[in-house]
Structures are given as structure tokens and as C-alpha cells.
GUVEXBA-474821 format. One line per 8 residues: number of its first residue (from 1); for each residue x, y, z of N, C-alpha, C. Coordinates in nm, 4 decimals, decimal comma. Each point is the difference from the previous one (the first is absolute). Example, Ala and Ser with C-alpha at 12.3 -4.5 7.8 and 13.67 -1.06 7.14 Angstrom:
REM GUVEXBA-474821
1	1,3190 -0,5690 0,7800 -0,0890 0,1190 0,0000 0,0900 0,1200 0,0000; -0,0350 0,1050 -0,0720 0,0820 0,1190 0,0060 -0,0770 0,1090 0,0730
REM end
This chain:
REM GUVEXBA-474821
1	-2,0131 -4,9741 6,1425 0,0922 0,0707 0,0849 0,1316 0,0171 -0,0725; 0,0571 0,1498 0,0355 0,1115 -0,0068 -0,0753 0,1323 0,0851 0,0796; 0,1113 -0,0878 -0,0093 0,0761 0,0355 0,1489 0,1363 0,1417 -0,0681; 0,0404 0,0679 0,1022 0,0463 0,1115 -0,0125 0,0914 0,0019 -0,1516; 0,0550 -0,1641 -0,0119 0,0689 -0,0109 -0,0975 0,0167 0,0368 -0,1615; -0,1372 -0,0284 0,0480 -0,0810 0,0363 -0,1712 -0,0591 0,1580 -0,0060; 0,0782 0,0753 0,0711 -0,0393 0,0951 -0,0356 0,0582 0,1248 -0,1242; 0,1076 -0,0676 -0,0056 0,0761 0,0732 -0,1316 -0,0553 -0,0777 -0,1599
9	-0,0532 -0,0627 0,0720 -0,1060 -0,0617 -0,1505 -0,1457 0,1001 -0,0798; -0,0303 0,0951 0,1186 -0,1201 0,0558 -0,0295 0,0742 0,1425 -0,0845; -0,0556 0,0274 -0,0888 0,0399 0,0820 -0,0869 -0,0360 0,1631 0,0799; -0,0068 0,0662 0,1091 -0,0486 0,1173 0,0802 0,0102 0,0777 -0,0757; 0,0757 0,0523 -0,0876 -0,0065 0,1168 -0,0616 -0,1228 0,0123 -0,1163; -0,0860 -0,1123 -0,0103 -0,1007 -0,0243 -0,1088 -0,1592 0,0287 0,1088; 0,0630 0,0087 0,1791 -0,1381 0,0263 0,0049 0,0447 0,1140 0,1185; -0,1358 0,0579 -0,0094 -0,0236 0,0830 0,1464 -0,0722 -0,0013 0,0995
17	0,0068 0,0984 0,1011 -0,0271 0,0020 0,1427 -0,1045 0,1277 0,0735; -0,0368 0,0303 0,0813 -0,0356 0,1505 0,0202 0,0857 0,1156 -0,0444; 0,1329 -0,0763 -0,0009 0,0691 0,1714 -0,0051 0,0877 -0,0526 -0,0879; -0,0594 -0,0748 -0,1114 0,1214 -0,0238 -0,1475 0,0471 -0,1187 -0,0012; 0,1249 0,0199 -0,0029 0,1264 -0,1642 -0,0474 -0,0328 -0,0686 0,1293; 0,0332 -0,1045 -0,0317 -0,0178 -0,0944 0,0994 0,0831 -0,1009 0,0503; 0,1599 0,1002 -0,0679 0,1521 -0,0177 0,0313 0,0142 -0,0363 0,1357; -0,0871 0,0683 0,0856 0,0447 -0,0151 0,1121 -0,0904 -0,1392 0,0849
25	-0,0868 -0,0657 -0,0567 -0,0684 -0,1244 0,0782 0,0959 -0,0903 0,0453; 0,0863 -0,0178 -0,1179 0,1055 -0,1190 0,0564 0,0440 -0,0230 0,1258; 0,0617 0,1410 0,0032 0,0882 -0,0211 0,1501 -0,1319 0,0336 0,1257; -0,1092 0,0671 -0,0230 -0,0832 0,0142 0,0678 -0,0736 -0,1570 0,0533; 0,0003 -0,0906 -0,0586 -0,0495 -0,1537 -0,0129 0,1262 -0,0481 0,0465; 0,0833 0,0273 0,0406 0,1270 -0,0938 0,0361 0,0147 0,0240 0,1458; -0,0042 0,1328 0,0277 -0,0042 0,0442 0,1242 -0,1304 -0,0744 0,1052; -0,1043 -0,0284 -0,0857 -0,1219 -0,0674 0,0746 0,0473 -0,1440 0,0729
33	0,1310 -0,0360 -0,0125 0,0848 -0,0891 0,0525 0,0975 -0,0064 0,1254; -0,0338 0,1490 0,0148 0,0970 0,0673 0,0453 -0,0218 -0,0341 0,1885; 0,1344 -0,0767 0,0613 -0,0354 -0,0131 0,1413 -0,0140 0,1344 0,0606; 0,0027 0,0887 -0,0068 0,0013 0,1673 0,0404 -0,1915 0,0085 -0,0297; -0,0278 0,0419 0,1011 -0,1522 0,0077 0,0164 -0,0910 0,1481 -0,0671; 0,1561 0,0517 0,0723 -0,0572 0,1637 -0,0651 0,0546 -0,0015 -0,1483; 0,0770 -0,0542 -0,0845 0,0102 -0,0582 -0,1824 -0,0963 -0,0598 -0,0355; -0,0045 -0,0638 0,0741 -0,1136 -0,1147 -0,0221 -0,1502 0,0638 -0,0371
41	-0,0394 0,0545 0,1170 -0,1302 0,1526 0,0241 0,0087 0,0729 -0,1506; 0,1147 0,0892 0,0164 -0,0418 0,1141 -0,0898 0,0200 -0,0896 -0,1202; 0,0102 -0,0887 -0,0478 0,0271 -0,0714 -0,1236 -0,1183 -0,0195 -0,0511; -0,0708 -0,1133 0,0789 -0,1174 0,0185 0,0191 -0,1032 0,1042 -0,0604; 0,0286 0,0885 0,0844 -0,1026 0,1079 -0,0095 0,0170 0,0976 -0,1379; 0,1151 -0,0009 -0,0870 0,0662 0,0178 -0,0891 -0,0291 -0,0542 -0,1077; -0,0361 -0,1735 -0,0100 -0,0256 -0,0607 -0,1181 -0,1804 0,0056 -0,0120; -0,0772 0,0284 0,1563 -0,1064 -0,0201 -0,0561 -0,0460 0,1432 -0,0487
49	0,0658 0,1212 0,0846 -0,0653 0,0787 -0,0534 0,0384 0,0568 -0,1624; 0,1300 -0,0408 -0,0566 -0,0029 0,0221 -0,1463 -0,1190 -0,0959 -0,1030; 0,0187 -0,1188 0,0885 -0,1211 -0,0846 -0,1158 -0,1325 -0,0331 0,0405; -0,0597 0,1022 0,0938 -0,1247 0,0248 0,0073 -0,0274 0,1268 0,0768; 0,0268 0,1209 -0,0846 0,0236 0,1131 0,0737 -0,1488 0,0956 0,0070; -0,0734 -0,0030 0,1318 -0,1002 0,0355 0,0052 -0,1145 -0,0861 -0,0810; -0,0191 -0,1136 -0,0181 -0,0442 -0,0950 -0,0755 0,0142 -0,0069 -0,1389; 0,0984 0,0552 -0,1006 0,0163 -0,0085 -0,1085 0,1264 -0,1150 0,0294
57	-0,0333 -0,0935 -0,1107 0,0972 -0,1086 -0,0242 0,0643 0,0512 -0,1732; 0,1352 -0,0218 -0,0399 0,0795 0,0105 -0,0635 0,0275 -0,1307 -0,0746; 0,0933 -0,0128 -0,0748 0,0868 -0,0940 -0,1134 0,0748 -0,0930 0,1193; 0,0526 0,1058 0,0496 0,1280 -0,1074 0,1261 -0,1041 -0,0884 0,0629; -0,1286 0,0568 0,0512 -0,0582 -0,0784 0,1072 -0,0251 -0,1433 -0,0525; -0,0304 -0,0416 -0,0827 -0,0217 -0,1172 0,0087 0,1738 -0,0908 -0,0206; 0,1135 0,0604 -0,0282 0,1193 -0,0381 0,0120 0,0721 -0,0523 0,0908; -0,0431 0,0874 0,0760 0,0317 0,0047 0,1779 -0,0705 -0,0971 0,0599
65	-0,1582 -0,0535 -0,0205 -0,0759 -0,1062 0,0810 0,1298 -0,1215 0,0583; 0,0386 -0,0687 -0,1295 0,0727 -0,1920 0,0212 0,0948 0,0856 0,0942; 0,0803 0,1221 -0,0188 0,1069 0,0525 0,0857 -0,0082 0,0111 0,1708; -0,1490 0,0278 0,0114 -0,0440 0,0672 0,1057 -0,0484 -0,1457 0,0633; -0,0960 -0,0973 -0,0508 0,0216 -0,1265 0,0545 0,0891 -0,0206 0,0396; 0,0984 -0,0356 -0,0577 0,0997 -0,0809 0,0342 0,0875 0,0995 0,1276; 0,0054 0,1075 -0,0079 0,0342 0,1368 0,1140 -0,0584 -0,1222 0,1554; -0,1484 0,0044 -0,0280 -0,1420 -0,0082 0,1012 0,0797 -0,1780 0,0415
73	0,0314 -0,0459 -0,0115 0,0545 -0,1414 0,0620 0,1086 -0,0311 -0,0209; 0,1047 0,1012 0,0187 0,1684 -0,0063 -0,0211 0,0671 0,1381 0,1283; -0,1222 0,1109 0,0627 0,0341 0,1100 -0,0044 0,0005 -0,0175 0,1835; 0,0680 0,0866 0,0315 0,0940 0,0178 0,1923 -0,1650 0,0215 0,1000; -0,0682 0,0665 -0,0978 -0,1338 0,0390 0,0495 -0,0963 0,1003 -0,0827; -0,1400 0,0381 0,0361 -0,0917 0,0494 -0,1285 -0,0580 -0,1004 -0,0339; 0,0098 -0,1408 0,0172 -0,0403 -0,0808 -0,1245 -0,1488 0,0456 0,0019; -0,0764 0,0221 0,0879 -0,1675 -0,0059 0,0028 -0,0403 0,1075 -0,1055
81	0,1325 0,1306 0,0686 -0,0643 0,1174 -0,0616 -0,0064 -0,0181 -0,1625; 0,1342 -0,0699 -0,0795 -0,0077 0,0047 -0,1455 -0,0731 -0,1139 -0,0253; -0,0728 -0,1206 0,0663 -0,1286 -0,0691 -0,0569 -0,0980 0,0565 0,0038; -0,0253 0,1359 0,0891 -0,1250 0,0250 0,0283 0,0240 0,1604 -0,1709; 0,1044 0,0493 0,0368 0,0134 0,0705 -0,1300 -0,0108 -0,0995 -0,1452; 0,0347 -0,1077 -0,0154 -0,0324 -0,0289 -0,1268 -0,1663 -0,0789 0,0171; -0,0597 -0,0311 0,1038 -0,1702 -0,0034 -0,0053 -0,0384 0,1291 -0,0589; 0,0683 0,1138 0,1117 -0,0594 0,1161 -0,0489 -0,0041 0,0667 -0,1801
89	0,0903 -0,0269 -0,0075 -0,0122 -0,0324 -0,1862 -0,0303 -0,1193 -0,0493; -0,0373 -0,0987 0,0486 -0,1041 -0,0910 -0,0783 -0,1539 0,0438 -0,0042; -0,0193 0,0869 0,1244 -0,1619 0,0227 0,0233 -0,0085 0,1259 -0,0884; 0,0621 0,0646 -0,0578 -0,0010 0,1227 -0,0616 -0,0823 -0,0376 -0,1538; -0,0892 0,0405 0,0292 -0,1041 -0,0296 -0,1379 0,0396 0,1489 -0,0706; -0,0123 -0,0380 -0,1609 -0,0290 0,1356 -0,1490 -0,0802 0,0933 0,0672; -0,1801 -0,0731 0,0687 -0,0351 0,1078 0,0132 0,0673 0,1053 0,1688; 0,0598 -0,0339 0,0065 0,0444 0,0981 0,0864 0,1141 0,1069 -0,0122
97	-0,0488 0,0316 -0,1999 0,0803 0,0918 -0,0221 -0,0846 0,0258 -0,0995; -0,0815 0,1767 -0,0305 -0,0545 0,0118 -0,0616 -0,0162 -0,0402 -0,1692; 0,1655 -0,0040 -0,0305 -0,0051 -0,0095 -0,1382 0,0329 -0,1701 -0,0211; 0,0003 -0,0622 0,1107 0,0250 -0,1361 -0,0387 0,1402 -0,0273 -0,0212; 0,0988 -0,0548 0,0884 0,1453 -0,0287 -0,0217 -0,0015 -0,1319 -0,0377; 0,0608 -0,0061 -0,1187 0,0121 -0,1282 -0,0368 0,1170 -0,0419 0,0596; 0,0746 0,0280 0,0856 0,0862 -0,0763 0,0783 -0,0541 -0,0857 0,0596; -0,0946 0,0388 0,0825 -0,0907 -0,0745 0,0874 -0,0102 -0,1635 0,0294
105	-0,0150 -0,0313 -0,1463 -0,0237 -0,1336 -0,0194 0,1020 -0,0712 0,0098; 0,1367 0,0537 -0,0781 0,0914 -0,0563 -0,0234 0,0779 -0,0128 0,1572; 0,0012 0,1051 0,0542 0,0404 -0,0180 0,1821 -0,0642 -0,0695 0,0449; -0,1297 -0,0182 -0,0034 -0,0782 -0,1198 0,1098 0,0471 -0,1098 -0,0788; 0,0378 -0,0641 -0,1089 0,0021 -0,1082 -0,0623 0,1649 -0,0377 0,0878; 0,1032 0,1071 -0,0381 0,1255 -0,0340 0,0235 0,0169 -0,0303 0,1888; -0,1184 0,0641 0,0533 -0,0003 -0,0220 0,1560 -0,0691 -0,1402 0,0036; -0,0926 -0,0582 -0,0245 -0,0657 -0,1232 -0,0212 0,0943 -0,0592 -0,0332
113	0,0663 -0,0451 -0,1001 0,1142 -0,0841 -0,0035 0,0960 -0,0538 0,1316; 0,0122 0,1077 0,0645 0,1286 -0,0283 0,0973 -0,0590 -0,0096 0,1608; -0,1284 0,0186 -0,0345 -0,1222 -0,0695 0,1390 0,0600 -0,1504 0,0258; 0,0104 -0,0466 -0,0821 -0,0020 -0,2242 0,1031 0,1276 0,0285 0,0273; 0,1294 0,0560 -0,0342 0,1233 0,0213 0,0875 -0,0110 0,0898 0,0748; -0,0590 0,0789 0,0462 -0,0302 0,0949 0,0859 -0,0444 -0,0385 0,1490; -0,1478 -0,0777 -0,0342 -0,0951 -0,0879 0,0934 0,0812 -0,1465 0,0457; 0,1015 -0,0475 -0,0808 0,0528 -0,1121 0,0859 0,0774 0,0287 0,1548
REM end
């Protein structure tokens, strides 16, 4: 798990998203904090759909997982929805992309990790 703090540590401009830079996750992951329900919502709906947009996973996505934990048991409300979104990218198998995404592995691995703080 990795808390809002550490987010000027991740180098964003080295990875991308559905729609490019990924300048903008930061404050998008900060807002998931956010006591405002409707910030909170579209934030949400904002970080998952850049890093798994129509089921393609990206560079950011596995960046975002420890972020999004730690979101899922720190956050005003959602928590179910972003555990059940990062299952939903743990269950995401290669073959469910014709050419084989090698992201795949590396997202279910980085979601597996942050399962026993998740489940406590």
C-alpha cells in the first residue's frame, strides 16, 4: 500500500494511460480522499477508466494498484467498488486479449500483493 504521499515519487511522465500522460493521476488519486461524494465518484470513475479503458491495461495501471489500495481503506466511501475494481484486474487473464498483454501478469501480481492488507 502506498499513501497519497508518495505520490510525487512515481516518475508519470515515463508512463501512460488511455489518453497519454498520466500527469493527471496524481491529483485524480488524491481526490479519491475526497469527503465530497460527487469528487470522490467522478475520481473514481476517472482513474479506472484511464487504467483499464475498455479492458486494455496500460504502464500507469499497475502504478496506481498500492495507490488505489490504500484509496480502498482510507477513502469517505467506494471502498467495495475499488476492491472489487482491483479483483477485477486481478482476474484479467493474457488470454483475454487476443495478442496477449503482457501487462497482465504484472497487474495481477501487483494486485496479489496488497490482498492480506486489503482482507484484514
Amino acid at each position: 500500500m502506498t499513501s497519497p504521499e508518495d505520490l510525487d515519487t512515481v516518475d508519470w511522465s515515463a508512463l501512460e494511460h488511455a489518453y497519454g500522460s498520466t500527469e493527471d493521476l496524481p491529483d485524480l488519486i488524491r481526490a479519491l480522499y475526497s469527503p465530497d461524494l460527487e469528487v470522490l465518484d467522478e475520481a473514481g470513475y476517472e482513474v479506472a477508466n484511464r487504467v483499464n479503458h475498455q479492458g486494455s491495461l496500460y504502464s500507469a495501471t499497475v502504478e496506481v494498484i498500492p495507490f488505489l489500495a490504500h484509496a480502498a481503506l482510507h477513502m469517505a466511501a467506494q471502498r467495495e467498488d475499488v476492491v472489487t475494481f482491483l479483483i477485477r484486474l486481478a482476474e484479467r487473464d493474457s488470454s483475454d486479449d487476443p495478442v496477449g498483454d503482457p501487462l497482465a501478469g504484472l497487474v495481477r501480481a501487483a494486485v496479489q500483493a496488497e490482498l492480506p492488507d486489503l482482507l484484514r
